[in-house]
N, C-alpha and C positions, 0 to 999 in steps of 0.2 A: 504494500500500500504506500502511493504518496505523500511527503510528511514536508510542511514547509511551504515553502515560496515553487515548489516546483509543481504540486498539487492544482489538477484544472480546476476553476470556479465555475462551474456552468453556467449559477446564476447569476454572476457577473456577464456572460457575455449573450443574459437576456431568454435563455432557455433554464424549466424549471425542472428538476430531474423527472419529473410526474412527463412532461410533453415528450423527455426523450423515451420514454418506454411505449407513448402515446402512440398505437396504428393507425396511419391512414393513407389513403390512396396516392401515390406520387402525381397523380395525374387527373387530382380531383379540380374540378371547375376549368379544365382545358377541355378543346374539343380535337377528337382526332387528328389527324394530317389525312389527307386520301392517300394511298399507296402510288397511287400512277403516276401525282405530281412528284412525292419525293425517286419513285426509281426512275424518272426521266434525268432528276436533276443529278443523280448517281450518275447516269449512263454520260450525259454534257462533260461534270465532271474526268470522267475515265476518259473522252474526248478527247479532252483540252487537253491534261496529265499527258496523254500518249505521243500527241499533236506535238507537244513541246518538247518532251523526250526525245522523239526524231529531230528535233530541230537542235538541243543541244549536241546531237550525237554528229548529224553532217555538217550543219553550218560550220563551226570552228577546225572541222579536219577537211572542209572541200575548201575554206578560204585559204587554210594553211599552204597547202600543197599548191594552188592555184597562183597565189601571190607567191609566192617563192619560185616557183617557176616560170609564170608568164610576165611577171612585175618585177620582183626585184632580181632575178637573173637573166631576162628577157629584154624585158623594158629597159630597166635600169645599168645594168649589166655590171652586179656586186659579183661578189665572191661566193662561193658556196654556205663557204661560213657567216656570213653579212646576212646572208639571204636568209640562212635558219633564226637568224637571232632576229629580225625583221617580220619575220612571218609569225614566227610565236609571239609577240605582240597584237599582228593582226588577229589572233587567235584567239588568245586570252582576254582583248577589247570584244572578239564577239560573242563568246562565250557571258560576257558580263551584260550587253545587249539582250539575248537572247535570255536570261536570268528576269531581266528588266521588266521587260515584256510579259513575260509570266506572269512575274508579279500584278503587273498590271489589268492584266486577264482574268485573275485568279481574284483578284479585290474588287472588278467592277462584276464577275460573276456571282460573287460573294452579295456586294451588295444589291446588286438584282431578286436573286432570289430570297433576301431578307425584306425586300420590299415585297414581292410576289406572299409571301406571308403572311406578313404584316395586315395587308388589305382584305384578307376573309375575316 
């Protein structure tokens, strides 16, 4: 048993031991979700998730290789070495782009369907 200052107060933070033994429904006075709307917005999500996985996986290994070849030893006409240390740059900028984006997808789909909610 806790003895002291380490000891929780419950009814300091407003619960009375009586309420926490008290049963009741976690879900009383809310009204369902419909299933259709939340597995659509599963499926959008798993979408967008997959959508952007392929994007981090090619965008930053086709820039790579792309601009190190046809830009900075093509165009430019550096060195091998110039050209790798050039290119992983362009790589790791888009790599952070494409991060970005996500985010951005992922907050206004966020907030979409907090408002889609919101409104029933």
């Amino acid at each position: 048993m806790l003895r002291g200052k380490s000891r929780l107060n419950v009814e300091w933070l407003g619960y009375s031991p009586g309420l926490l033994l008290e049963r009741r429904p976690l879900l009383a006075g809310r009204t369902p979700r419909s299933p259709g709307r939340s597995e659509s917005s599963l499926a959008s999500t798993l979408k967008t998730l997959l959508f952007f996985t392929a994007l981090m996986i090619t965008v930053p290994i086709g820039l790579y290789f792309t601009t190190k070849s046809y830009i900075f030893e093509g165009a430019f006409g550096m060195s091998n070495r110039d050209s790798y240390f050039y290119a992983a740059i362009v790589a790791v900028v888009a790599v952070h782009v494409v991060l970005a984006l996500f985010v951005y997808v992922a907050w206004n789909e966020g907030s979409r369907q907090w408002r889609e909610g919101k409104q029933d």
